[in-house]
C-alpha positions in Angstrom: 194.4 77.1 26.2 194.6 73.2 27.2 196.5 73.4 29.7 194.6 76.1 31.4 191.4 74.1 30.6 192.9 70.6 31.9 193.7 72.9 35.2 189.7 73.0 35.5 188.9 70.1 34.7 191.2 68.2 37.1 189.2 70.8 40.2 186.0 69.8 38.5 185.7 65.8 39.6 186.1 67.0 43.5 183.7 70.5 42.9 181.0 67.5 41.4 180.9 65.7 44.8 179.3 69.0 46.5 175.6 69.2 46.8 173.9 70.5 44.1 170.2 70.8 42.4 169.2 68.6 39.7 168.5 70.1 36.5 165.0 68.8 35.3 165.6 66.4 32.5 162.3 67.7 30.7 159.8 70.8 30.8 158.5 72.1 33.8 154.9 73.1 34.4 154.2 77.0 35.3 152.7 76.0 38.3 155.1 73.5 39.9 157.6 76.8 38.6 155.6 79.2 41.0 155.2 76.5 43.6 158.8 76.7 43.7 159.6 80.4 43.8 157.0 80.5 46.9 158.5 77.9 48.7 161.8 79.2 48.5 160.9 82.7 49.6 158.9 81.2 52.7 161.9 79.3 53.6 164.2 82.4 52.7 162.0 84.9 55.5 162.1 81.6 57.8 166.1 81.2 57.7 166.3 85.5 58.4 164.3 85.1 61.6 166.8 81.6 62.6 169.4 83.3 65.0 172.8 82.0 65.6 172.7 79.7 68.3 176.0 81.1 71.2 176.0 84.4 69.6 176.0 87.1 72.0 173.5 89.5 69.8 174.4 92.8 72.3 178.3 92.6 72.0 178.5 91.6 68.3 179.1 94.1 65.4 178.0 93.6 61.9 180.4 93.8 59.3 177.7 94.2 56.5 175.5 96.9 58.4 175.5 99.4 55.4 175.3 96.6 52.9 172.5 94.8 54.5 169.2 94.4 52.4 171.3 94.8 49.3 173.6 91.3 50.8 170.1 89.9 51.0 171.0 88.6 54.6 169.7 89.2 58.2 172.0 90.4 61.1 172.9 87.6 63.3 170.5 84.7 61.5 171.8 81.9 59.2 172.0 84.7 56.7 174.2 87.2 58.2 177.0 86.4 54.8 173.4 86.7 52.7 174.4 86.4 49.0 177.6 87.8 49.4 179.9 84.8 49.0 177.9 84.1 45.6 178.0 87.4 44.3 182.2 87.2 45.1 182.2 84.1 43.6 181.0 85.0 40.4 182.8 88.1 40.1 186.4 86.4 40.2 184.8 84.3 37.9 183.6 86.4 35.5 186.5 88.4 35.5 188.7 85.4 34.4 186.5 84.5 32.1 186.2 88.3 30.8 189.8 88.4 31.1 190.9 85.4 29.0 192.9 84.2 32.0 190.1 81.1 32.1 190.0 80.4 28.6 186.4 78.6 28.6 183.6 78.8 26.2 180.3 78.9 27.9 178.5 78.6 24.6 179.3 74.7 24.7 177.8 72.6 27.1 180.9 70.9 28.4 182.5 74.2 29.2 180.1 75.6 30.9 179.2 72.8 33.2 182.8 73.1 33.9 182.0 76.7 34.9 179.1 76.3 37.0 180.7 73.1 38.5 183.7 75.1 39.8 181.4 77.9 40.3 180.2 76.1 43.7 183.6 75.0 44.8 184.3 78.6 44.5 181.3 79.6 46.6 182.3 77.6 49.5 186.1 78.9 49.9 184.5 82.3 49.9 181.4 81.2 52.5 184.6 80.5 54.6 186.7 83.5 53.7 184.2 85.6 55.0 182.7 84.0 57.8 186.1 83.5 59.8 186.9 87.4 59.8 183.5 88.4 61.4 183.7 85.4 63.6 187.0 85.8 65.3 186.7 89.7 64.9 183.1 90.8 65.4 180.9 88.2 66.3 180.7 87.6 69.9 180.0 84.3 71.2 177.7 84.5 73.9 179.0 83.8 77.8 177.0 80.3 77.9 178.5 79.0 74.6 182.0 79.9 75.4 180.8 78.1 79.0 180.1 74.7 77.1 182.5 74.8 74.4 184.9 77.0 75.1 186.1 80.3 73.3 187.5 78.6 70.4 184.5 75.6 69.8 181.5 78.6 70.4 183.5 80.3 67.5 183.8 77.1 65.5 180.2 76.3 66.1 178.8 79.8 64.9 181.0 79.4 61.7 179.7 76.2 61.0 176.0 78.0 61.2 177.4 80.2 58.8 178.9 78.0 56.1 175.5 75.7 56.5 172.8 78.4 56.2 175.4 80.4 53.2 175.4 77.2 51.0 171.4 76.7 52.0 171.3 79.9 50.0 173.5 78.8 46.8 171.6 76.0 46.8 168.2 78.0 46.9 168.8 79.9 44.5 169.7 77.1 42.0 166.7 75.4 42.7 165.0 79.0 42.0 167.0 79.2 38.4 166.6 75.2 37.2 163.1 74.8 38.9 161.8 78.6 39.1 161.3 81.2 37.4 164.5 83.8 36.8 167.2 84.1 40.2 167.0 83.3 43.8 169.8 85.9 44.2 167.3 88.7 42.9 164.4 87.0 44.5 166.0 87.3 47.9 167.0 91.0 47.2 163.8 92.0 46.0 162.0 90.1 49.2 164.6 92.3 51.5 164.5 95.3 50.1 160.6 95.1 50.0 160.5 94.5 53.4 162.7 97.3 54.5 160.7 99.7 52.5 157.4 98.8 53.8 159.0 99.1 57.8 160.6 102.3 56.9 157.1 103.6 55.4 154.8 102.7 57.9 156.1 101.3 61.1 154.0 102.7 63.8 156.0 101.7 66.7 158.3 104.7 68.1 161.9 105.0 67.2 163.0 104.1 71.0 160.9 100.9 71.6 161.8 101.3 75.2 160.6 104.9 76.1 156.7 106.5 75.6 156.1 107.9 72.2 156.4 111.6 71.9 157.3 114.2 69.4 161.1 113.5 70.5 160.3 110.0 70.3 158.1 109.7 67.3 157.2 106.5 65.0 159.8 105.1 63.7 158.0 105.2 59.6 157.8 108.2 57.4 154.3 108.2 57.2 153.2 107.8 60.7 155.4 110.2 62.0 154.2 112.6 59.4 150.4 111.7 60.9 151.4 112.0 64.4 153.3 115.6 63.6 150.0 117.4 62.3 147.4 115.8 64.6 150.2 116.2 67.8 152.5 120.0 67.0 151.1 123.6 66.1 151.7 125.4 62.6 154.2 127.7 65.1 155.9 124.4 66.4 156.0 122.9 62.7 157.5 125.9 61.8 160.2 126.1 64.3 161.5 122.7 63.7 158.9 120.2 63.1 159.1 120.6 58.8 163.0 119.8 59.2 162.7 117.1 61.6 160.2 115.2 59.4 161.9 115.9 55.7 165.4 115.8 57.4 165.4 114.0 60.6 166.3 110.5 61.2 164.9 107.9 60.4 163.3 108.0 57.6 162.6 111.8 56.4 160.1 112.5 54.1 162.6 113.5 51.3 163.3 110.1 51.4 160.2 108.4 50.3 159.9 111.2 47.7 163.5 109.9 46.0 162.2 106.2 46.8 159.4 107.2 44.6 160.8 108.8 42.3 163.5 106.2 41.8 160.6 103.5 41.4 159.2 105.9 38.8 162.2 106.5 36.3 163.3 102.5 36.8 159.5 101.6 35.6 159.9 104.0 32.8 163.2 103.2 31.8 162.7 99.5 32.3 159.8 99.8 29.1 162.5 101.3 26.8 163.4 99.2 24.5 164.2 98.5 20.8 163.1 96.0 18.8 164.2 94.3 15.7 161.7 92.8 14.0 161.7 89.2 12.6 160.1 86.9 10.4 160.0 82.9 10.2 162.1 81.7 7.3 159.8 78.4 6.4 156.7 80.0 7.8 155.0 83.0 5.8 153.3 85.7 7.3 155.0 84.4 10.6 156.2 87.4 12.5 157.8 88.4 15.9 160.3 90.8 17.3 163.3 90.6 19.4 163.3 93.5 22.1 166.8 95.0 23.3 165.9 97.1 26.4 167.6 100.1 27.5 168.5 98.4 30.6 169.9 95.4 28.3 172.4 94.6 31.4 169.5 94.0 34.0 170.8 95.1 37.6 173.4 92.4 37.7 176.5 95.0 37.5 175.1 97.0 40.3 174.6 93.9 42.5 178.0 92.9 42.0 179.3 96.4 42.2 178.0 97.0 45.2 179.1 93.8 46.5 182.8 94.6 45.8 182.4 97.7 47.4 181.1 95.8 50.7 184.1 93.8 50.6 186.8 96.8 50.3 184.4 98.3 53.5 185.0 94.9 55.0 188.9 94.4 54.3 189.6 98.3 55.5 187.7 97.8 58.6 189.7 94.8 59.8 192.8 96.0 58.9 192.1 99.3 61.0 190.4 97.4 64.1 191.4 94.1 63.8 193.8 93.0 66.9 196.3 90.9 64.4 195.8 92.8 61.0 196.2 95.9 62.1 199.5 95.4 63.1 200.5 94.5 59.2 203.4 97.5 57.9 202.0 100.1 56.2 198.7 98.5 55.7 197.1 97.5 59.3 195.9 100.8 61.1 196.5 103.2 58.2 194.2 105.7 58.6 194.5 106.8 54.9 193.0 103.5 53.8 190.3 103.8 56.4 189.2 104.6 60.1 186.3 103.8 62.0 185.0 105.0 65.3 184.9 102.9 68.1 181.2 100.6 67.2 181.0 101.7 63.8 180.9 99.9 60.5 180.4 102.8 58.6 184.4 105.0 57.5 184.8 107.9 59.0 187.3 109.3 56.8 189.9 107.7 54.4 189.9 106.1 50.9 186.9 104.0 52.2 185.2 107.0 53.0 185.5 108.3 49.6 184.2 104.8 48.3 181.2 104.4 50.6 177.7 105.2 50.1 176.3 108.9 51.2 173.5 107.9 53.4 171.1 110.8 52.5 171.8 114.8 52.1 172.3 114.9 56.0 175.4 113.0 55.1 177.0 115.3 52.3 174.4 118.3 51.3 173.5 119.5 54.9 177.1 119.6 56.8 177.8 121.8 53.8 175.3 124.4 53.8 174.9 124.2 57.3 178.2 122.5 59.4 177.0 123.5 62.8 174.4 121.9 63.1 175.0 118.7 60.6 178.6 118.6 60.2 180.5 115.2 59.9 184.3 116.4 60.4 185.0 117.0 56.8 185.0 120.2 54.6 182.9 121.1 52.1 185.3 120.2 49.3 185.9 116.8 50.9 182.0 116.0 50.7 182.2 117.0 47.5 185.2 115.2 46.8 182.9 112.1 48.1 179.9 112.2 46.7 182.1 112.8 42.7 184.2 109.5 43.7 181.6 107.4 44.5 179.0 108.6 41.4 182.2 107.8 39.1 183.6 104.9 40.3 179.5 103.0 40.7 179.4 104.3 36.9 182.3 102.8 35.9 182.6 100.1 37.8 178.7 99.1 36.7 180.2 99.4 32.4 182.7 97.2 33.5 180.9 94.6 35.1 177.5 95.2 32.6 180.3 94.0 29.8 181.5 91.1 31.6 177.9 89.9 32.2 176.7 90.0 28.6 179.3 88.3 27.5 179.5 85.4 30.0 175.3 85.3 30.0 175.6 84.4 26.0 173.8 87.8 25.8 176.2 89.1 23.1 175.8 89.4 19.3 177.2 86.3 18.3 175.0 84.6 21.5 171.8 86.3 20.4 172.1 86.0 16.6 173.2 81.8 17.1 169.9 82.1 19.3 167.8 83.9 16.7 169.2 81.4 14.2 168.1 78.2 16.0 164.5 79.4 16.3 164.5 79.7 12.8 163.6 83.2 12.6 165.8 86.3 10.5 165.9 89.8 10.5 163.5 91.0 7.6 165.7 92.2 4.3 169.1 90.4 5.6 170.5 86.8 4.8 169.9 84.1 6.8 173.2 83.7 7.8 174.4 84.3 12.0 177.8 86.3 10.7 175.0 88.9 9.2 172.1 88.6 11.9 176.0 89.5 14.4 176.9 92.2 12.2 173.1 93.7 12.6 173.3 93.1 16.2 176.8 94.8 16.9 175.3 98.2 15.8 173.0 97.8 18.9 174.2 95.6 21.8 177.4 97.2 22.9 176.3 100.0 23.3 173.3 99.8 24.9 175.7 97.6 27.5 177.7 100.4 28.3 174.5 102.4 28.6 172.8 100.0 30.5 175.4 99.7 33.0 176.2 103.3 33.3 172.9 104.1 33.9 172.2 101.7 37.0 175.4 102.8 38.3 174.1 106.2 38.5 170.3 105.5 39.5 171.9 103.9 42.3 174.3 106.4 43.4 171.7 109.2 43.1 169.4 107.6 45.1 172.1 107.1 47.8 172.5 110.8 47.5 169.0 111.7 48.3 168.1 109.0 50.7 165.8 106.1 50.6 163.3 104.4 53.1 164.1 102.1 55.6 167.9 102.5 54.8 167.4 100.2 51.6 170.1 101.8 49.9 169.8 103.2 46.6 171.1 99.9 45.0 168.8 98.0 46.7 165.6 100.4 45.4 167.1 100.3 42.3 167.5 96.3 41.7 163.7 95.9 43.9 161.9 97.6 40.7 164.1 96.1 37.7 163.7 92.5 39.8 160.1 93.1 40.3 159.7 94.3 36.6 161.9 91.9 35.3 160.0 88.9 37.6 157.0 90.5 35.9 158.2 89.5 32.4 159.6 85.9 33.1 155.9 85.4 34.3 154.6 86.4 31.2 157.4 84.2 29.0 156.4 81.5 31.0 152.8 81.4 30.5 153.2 82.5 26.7 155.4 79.5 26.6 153.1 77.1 27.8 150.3 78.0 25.8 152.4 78.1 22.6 154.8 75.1 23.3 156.6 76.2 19.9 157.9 79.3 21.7 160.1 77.6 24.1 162.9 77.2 21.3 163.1 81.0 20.6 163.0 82.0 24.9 165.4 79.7 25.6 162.9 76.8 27.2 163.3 73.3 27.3 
C-alpha cells in the first residue's frame, strides 16, 4: 500500500507544476457562481467556431464523427478531441482506484489531492495520445501550411492547437466545478447536444446548401420539411412516398423527434423517482429533513464514460484497418474481423466494431430487415440482430460497471453518505447515532439502486440509438442533455437554498 502510494506521490511534485484553477479559500456568492457557468459556456461556443489554423477542412476525416456532440467537441475547431482525453483520463483512473491497483483513499484530503493532482498529468498524456493519431492519419494539413512549414511543422503546429485548446477545456471545466455550479464536462454536453437538437428540429435551410430547395432537396429540420411536404405534395404524392420519406428519410425523420421526445419524457420522469429517508437533527427538536436517493443515483456519468470507451475502440479499429503504418501490424493491422471501413468512412462497416457501434436509427437495423432491397446495409437479418443485442448488452453492462466505480470514487457510497449524514448532525429517525448503523441502513438501498441506475442509462441510451434521434445527437447524448439539464436544475436550487440558509451548506456539501 506504501509503496504504491509513494509511487504517486513522487509523479505528484511534477503533475503540481501544470496549470490549474484555484480552489476558492471561502464561500462563493450564487451570483459570481452563475457569472461563471455563463462565461464559460460563451467561451466554450466561441472556441467550437475557432478553426484550426493549416488544416485543410475538405481532405480531412474526423475520427469522432459518430461520437461528436456526445465528445462535446467541434469538427476541425480547438475542440475537435472535445472532452474525450478527460473522460479517458478518468476512466483509467477510476478503474485503478476501483480495482485496488491505486490503493488511495479519496475520503482524506491528502489522498485525494493526490488523485486530482495526477488526474491532470494524466489528462495531458492522453490530449497527446489522441491528437497524434488523427493528425498524422486524418487530419490534413492544408497546401499553404505545409508551403510555410513544411509537412512535418504544419502537423506539429495543428497538434499544438490541439493540446492547447484540449487543456483549455480541463481547465474550464474545473473552473466550472470549484467556481460554478456542478461540471463543465456535462455543461459542454448539454450546450452540444442542445444545439444539435434545435438544428436537426428546425433548420430551414435545404439539405444540399448548394442546389434550389425542392421536394428532393427539402429543409434539412424535421419540422420544416414536414411544413414544406403538406403545403408543396398531394395526398396521392404523400401517399406514394412522401409519408416514408419524412418518418424515414434522412435527415432527420419524423420518428425521430417522436423517440427524442419520448426519451426527454421517461428521463424527466424517471429523474423525480426517488426515495427518501427521512432525518431528524440530534441537538435540535422538531428539526427535520430528508435525504433523497434517486432512481438515477448514478447520474449519466457511466454512460458518458461508456460511450467514451466505445469511441476509442471505434478509433483504435479504424487506424489499425486504414492506417499506412498500423495496418501493417500481424494479425492485428488490416483485420477485417476487428473492423473495416469504407474508403471516407468513420462509421464500421462490418466486424467486431460493427457489433459494438451505435445503430443510427431503424434504417440502420429494422428496415434492411423487413425490407433489404430497398434499405439493406450488406448484412443479414440475423447479423442486425446480432448487432443491435450486442450493443444493448454490452452499454448495459458496461454502464453497472462504471455506475459502481463512480459511487464509490465520488464518496457516494454508504459509508461516504452516512460519514456525511453524520457531520451535519442529523440521524435516521428510530436508529443510533452511530455511522456503522446509519451504513448498515444505507446498504439496503444504495447498491442497488447503483446497479439500477446504471443499467437503466445504459439502456435509455441504447434504445434511443435504436429509434433515432434529431440532429444525430445520439441517444447518449439525449439521454445525458435531460438528466444534465434536470440535474443543473437542482444544483440551482441547492445553491440558492444554501444561501438563504447558510446552516445548510454543512449537510450539501458547501463550504
Amino acid at each position: 500500500m506504501e509503496e504504491t502510494q509513494s509511487l504517486l506521490y513522487k509523479i505528484k511534485p511534477i503533475s503540481d507544476r501544470l496549470p490549474s484553477v484555484k480552489r476558492p479559500e471561502g464561500h462563493v456568492h450564487f451570483r459570481t457562481k452563475m457569472m461563471w457557468v455563463i462565461v464559460v459556456l460563451v467561451v466554450y461556443f466561441v472556441m467550437t467556431n475557432v478553426y484550426l489554423y493549416g488544416l485543410d477542412q475538405t481532405e480531412s476525416l474526423d475520427l469522432f464523427a459518430q461520437y461528436r456532440t456526445i465528445m462535446a467537441g467541434a469538427s476541425g475547431s480547438l475542440l475537435q478531441l472535445g472532452i474525450g482525453p478527460i473522460v479517458t483520463a478518468s476512466i483509467i483512473m477510476q478503474l485503478f482506484v476501483g480495482a485496488k491497483i491505486i490503493k488511495l483513499d479519496l475520503t482524506k484530503r491528502d489522498d485525494k489531492a493526490c488523485y486530482q493532482s495526477v488526474l491532470k498529468l494524466l489528462v495531458i498524456v492522453m490530449i497527446v495520445f489522441e491528437a497524434f493519431p488523427q493528425v498524422f492519419g486524418y487530419l490534413v494539413p492544408s497546401a499553404g501550411a505545409e508551403a510555410a512549414l513544411g509537412e512535418w511543422g504544419a502537423k506539429l503546429l495543428i497538434v499544438a492547437q490541439l493540446c492547447v485548446g484540449s487543456y483549455i477545456v480541463f481547465m474550464m471545466d474545473e473552473v466550472v466545478s470549484k467556481w460554478g455550479i456542478g461540471s463543465g464536462i456535462s455543461l459542454f454536453i448539454a450546450a452540444g447536444v442542445a444545439q444539435s437538437l434545435f438544428t436537426g428540429a428546425l433548420n430551414w435551410n435545404p439539405v444540399d446548401m448548394s442546389a434550389a430547395m425542392s421536394v428532393e432537396n427539402p429543409p434539412g429540420g424535421t419540422i420544416p420539411r414536414a411544413l414544406y411536404y403538406v403545403f408543396t405534395l398531394s395526398p396521392e404524392e404523400m401517399a406514394q412516398g412522401g409519408y416514408e420519406s419524412l418518418f424515414l428519410g434522412s435527415p432527420n425523420p419524423m420518428i425521430a423527434l417522436v423517440g427524442t421526445l419520448v426519451i426527454f419524457a421517461v428521463v424527466a420522469y424517471i429523474e423525480s423517482t426517488r426515495i427518501e429517508l427521512p432525518l431528524s437533527h440530534g441537538n435540535a427538536r422538531g428539526a427535520r429533513g430528508r435525504y433523497p436517493i434517486k432512481l438515477m443515483y448514478a447520474s449519466n456519468i457511466p454512460v458518458i464514460l461508456m460511450s467514451a470507451l466505445l469511441a476509442i475502440v471505434s478509433m483504435v479499429t479504424l487506424l489499425l484497418y486504414s492506417n499506412d503504418f498500423l495496418s501493417q501490424i500481424p494479425f492485428l493491422g488490416g483485420n477485417a474481423a476487428l473492423g473495416y471501413f469504407e474508403e471516407g468512412s468513420t462509421y464500421a462497416a462490418g466486424g467486431l466494431a460493427w457489433y459494438l457501434s451505435a445503430p443510427q436509427g431503424l434504417t440502420s437495423w429494422l428496415m434492411p430487415i423487413l425490407d433489404p432491397v430497398a434499405y439493406g446495409n450488406g448484412h443479414g437479418a440475423i447479423q442486425n440482430i446480432a448487432h443491435v443485442a450486442v450493443y444493448f448488452t454490452v452499454m448495459v453492462m458496461g454502464s453497472i460497471l462504471f455506475a459502481k466505480f463512480w459511487v464509490e470514487t465520488t464518496n457516494l457510497g454508504a459509508e461516504s453518505v452516512a460519514n456525511q449524514i453524520q457531520r451535519s448532525g442529523m440521524q435516521i429517525p428510530g436508529f443510533r447515532r452511530d455511522p456503522r448503523v446509519l451504513k448498515r441502513v444505507l446498504e439496503r438501498y444504495i447498491p442497488t439502486i447503483t446497479i439500477m441506475s446504471g443499467a437503466m442509462v445504459g439502456a435509455l441510451a441504447a434504445f434511443a440509438d435504436m429509434i433515432g434521434t434529431t440532429g444525430n445527437a445520439t441517444g447518449t447524448g439525449v439521454l445525458l442533455c435531460v438528466g444534465i439539464l434536470i440535474n443543473l436544475y437542482e444544483a440551482i436550487g441547492r445553491e440558492q437554498m444554501m444561501e438563504m440558509n447558510p446552516v445548510m451548506r454543512g449537510f450539501f456539501g458547501g463550504e
